[in-house]
LUMFI-619655 format. One record per atom (N, C-alpha, C): x, y, z. Coordinates in steps of 0.2 Angstrom, whole numbers, plus 5000, padded with zeros to 4 digits. Layout:
XYZ...
This chain:
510353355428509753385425509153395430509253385436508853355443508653445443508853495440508553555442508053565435508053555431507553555426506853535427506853505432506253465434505953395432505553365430505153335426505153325420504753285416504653275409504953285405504653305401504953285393505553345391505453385393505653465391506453435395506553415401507153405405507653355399507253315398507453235394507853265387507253295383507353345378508253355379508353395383508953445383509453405384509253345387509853285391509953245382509553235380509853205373510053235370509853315368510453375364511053375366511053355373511753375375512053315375511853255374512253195374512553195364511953215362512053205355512553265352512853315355513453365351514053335352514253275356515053275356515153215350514653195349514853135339515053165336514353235332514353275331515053315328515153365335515553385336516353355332516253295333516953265335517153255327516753235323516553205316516553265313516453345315516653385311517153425312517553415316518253425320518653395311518653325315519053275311518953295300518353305301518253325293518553395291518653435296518753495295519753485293519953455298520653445299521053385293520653365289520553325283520453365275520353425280520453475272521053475270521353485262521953485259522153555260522753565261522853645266523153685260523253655255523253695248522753725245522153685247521653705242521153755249521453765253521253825261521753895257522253865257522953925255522553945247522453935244522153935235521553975237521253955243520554015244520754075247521254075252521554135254521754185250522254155244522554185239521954245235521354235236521154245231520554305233520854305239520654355245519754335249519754285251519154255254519254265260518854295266518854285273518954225276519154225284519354125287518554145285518054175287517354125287516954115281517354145275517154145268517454065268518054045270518453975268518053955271517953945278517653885283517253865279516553925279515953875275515853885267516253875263516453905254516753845252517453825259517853765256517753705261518053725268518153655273517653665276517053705276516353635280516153605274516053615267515953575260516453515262516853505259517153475260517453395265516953445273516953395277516453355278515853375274515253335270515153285273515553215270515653175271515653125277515953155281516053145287515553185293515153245291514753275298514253205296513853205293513353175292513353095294514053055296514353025299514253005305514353085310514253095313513453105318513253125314512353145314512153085316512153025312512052955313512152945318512952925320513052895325512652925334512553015332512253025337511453005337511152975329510353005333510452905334510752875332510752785334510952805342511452815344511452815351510952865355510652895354509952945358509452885357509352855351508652795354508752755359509552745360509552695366509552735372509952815372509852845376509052875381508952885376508152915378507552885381507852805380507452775386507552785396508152805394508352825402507752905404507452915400506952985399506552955404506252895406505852865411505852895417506752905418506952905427506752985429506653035423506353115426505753105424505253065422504553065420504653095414505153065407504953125401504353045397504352985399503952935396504452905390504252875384504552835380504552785379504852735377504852665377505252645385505652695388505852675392505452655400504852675399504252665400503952595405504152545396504052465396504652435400505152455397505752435403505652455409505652495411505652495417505052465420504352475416503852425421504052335420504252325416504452255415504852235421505352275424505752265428505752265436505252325435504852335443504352295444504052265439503552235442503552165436504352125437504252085435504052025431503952055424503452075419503852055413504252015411504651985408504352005398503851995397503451985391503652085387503252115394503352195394504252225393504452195397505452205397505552205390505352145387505652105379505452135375504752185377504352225370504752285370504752295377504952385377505852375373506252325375506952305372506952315363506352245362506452245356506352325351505652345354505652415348506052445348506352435355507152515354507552485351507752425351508452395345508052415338507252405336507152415329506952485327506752545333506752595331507352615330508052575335508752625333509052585325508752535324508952515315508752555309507852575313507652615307508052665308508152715312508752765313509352765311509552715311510252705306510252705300509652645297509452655288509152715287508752765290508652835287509252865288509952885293510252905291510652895287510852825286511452815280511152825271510452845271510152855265510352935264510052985270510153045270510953045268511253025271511953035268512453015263512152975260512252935255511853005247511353025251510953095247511753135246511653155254512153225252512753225251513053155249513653125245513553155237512953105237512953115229512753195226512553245231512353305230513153355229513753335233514253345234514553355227514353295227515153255221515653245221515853255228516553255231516953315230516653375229516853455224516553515232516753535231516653615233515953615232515353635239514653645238514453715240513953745238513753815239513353815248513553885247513453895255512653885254512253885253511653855252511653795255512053725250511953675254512353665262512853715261513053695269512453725274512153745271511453765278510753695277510853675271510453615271510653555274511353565275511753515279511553505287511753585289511553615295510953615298510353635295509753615294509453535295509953495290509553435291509753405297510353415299510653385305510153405312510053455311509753495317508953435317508653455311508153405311508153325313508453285311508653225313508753215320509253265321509253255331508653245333508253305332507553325337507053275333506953255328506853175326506953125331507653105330507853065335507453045343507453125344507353135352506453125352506053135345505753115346505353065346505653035342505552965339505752905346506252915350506452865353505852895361505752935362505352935366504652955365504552905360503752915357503452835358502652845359502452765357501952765365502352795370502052825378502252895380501652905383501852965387501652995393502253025397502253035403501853105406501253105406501053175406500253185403499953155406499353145402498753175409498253175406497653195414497453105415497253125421497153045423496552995420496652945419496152895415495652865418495152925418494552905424493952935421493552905424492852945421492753005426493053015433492753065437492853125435492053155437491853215434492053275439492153335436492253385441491453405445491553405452491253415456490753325459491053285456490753235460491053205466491753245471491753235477491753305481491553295485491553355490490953425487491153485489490653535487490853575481490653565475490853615469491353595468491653675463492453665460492753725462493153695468493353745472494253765466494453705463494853715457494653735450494153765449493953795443494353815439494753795434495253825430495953855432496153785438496853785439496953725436497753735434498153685430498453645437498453585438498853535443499453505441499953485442500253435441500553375448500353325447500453265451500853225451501353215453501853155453501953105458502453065459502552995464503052955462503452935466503952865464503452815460504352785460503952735454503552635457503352635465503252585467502452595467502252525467501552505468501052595469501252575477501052625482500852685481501552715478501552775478501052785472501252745466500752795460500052765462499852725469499052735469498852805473499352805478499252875481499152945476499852935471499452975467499052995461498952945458498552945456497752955460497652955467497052965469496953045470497653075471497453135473497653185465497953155461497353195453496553165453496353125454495753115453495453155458495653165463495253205469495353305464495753295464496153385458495453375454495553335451494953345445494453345447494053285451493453315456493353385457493753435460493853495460493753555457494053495450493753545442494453575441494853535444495553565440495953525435496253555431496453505425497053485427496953435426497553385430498153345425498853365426499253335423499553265427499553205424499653145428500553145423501053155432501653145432501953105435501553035437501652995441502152965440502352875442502852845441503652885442503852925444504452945442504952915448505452895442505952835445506452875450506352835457506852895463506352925468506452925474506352985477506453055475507153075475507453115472507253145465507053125462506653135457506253175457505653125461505153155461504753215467505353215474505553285478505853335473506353325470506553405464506053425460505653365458504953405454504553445459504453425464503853465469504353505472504953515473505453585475505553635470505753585463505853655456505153685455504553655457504053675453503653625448504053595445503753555439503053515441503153495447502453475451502153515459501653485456501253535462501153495469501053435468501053385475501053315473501253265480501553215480501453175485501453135489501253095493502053055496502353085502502953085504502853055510503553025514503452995519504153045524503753055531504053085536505053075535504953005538505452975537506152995532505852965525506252985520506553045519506053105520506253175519506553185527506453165530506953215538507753175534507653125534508553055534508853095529508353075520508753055516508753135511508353175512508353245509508653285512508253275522508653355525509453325528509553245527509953265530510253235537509753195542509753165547509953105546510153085554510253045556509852985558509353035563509253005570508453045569507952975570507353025568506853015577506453065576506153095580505653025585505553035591505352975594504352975593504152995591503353005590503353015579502652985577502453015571502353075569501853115574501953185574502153235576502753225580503453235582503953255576503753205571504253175564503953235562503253225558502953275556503153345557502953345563503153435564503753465563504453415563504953435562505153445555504953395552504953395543504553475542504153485544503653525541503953595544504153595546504553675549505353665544505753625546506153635542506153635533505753605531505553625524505253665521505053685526504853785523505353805520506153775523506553825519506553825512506453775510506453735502505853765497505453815503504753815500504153775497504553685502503853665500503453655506502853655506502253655512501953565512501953565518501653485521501053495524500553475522499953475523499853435530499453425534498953385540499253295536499653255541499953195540499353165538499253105535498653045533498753015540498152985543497852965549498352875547498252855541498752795541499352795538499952765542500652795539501052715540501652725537501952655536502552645539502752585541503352565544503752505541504252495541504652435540504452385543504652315543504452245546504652175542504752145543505252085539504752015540504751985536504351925534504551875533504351815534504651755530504151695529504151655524503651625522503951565530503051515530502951495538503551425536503751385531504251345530505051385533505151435530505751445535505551465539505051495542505151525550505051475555504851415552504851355556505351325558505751315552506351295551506951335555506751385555507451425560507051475566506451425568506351455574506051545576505851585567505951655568505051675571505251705578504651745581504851845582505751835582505751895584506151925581506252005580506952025577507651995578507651965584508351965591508251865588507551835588507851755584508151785576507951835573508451845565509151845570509351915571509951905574510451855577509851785581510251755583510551725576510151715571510251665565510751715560510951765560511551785557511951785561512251745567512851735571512751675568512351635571512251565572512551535565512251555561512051485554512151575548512551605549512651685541512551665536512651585532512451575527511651565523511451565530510551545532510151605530510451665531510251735534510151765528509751795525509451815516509051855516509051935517508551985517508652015512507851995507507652065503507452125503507452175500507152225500507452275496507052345499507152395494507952435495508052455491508952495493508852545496508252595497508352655500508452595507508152545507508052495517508952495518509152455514509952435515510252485517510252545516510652615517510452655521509752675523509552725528509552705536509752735541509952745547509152715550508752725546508052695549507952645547508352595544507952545540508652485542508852435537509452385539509952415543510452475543510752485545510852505554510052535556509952545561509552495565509352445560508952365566509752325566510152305561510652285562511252325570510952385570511552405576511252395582510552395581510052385587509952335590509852285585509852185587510452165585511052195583511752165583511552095577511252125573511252075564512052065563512152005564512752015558512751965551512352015549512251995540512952005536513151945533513451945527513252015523514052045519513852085515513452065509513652005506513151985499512551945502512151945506511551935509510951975509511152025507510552065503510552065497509952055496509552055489509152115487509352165482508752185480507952175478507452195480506852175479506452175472506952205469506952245461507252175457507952155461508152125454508252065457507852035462508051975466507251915463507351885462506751865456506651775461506851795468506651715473506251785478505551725479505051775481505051735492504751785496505051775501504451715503503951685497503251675500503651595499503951585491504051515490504951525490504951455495505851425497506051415488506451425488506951385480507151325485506951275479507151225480507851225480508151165487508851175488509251205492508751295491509351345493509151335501509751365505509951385511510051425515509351465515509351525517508551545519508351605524507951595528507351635523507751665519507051695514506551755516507151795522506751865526506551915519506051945521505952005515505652065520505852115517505552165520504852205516504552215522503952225517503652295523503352325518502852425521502352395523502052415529501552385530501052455536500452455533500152505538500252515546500252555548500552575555500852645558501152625565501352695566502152675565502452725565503152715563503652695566503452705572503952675579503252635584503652585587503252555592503152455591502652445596502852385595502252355588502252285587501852285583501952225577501652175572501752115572501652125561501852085561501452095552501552035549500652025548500551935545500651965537501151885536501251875528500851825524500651785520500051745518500251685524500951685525500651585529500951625535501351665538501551665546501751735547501951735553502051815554502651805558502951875559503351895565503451955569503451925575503151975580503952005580503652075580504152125585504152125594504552135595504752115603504252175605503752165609503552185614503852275616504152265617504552345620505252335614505352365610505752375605506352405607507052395607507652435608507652485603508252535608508352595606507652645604
């Protein structure tokens, strides 16, 4: 659904389409559950097939569509929280903040209302079907009611879709008092519509969120699409259009969108090369921000005392020496891209264990405090303002680790 763009409307269509094949399937089965005597008895008596279909065997399969119906809008409430990861909002909203940021109480609220809004969902539908049972009477129903059958299903669905991603919402103007023209000169935005997005970490949604604030200072009406889970994500919304701009890193877009390997030896080097080849996509890059960020690994001052860590090349010594000691968090696009674990590990000759990485998401031992007991160095990776390439040091609350002076490759 990555080319529909963003929000709600994208989510929308992704639940319709999960919810036809119960549906579907339920009235297959009710169809083929008709007595083929009492099809042959409407034939006889000169009825067209689509006189029987909806006269004898869609009546008939009553029972069982609306069977059907249920089971799709109970499974859409638990689907539709995945609405989060295109920015369509929802309950899956609290989940996922729960989970990003560690937020256990918000995890347990956003959980519980999906299990009771998918119970309410089941007891309204077993009532409505339980109606059109006793509407039936087990008998031959008039085409009248098979369009209220058909009707009411269709209703229920778009219910469901909207029920289950109700309660938040992903698309609101920003929640701020600034007034249009209180930065810079006038509104030079006067009655343009904006839309803003961002991944879904820290970072990204202050960055964007500062640049709708800055939109509306301008006097444009500002759509806030932030949060949206993924890089990927939130690049096809400012490629399909759904959004207007975004706050993106050199780096990511040359490797992980055009396609690279091997990135450019200078920042604006990076820069100018992103920025010409993404024309093709028709999206435009504006003048880089004067502060940009880089990778850097950390370790609270009790392990880096303990294993001696001053430089990438002492980690490295320490995944030959002692593997089982060796314990890097961080984020997954780090684990995977050619600029981040893979390419410090080919450069200082890491040899990290494969289950030695930790997700930063779902790894719940923090780099600042040792677990008691455990045996391991408790490296974390952490963004840290800077240029991208070069030498350079990054303090943690209790110690730092310098990068070597003249840095290889």
């Amino acid at each position: 659904m990555i080319w529909l763009g963003i929000g709600q409307r994208a989510a929308l269509v992704g639940i319709v389409a999960f919810a036809v094949l119960p549906v579907l399937s339920n009235t297959v089965a009710g169809l083929r559950a008709t007595d083929p005597a009492l099809v042959e008895a409407a034939r006889g008596i000169g009825m067209s097939p689509l006189l029987v279909l909806f006269r004898v065997e869609l009546p008939l399969a009553v029972p069982l569509i609306p069977a059907g119906v249920r089971t799709a809008l109970v499974l859409n409430v638990g689907t539709a929280t995945l609405a989060t990861f295109g920015g369509g909002g929802g309950l899956g909203d609290l989940i996922s903040s729960g989970i990003t940021n560690q937020r256990m109480p918000v995890l347990v609220l956003g959980s519980v209302l999906t299990v009771a809004m998918a119970l309410i969902v089941d007891r309204l539908g077993m009532l409505v079907e339980l109606l059109l049972r006793l509407r039936t009477g087990g008998g031959l129903m008039r085409l009248t009611r098979v369009r209220t059958v058909v009707a009411g299903a269709g209703a229920l669905l778009l219910a469901a879709a909207g029920l289950s991603g109700c309660g938040l919402t992903s698309g609101s103007p920003p929640a701020d008092s600034v007034q249009p023209g209180s930065i810079g000169k006038g509104r030079p935005l006067e009655g343009v519509q904006l839309t803003v997005t961002s991944k879904e970490f820290t970072e990204q949604i202050i960055l964007g969120q500062i640049m709708g604030l800055v939109f509306k200072a301008a006097g444009a009406k500002v759509l806030d699409r932030t949060n949206t889970q993924g890089s990927i994500g939130a690049r096809e919304a400012v490629k399909s259009g759904a959004a207007d701009g975004m706050y993106e890193y050199t780096g990511t877009a040359w490797i992980t969108y055009l396609g690279h390997t091997k990135s450019a030896a200078e920042p604006y080097e990076q820069w100018e090369a992103v920025r010409d080849e993404d024309r093709r996509n028709s999206i435009t890059w504006l003048p880089a921000a004067p502060l940009n960020n880089t990778y850097a690994l950390v370790a609270n001052r009790a392990n880096a005392q303990k294993y001696r860590l001053r430089t990438l090349s002492d980690v490295a010594r320490l995944t030959k020496k002692d593997p089982g000691a060796a314990t890097i968090c961080g984020g997954s696009e780090f684990s995977v891209r050619e600029d981040g674990l893979p390419g410090v590990a080919k450069t200082y000759g890491f040899a990290l264990r494969r289950g030695n990485f930790r997700d930063a998401l779902r790894s719940r031992t923090s780099p600042h405090r040792p677990t008691p007991g455990a045996h391991h160095s408790g490296a974390a990776v952490a963004r840290r303002p800077g240029r991208i390439h070069g030498p350079g040091r990054v303090v943690g609350r209790r110690t730092r680790l310098r990068v070597p002076d003249r840095p290889r490759g």
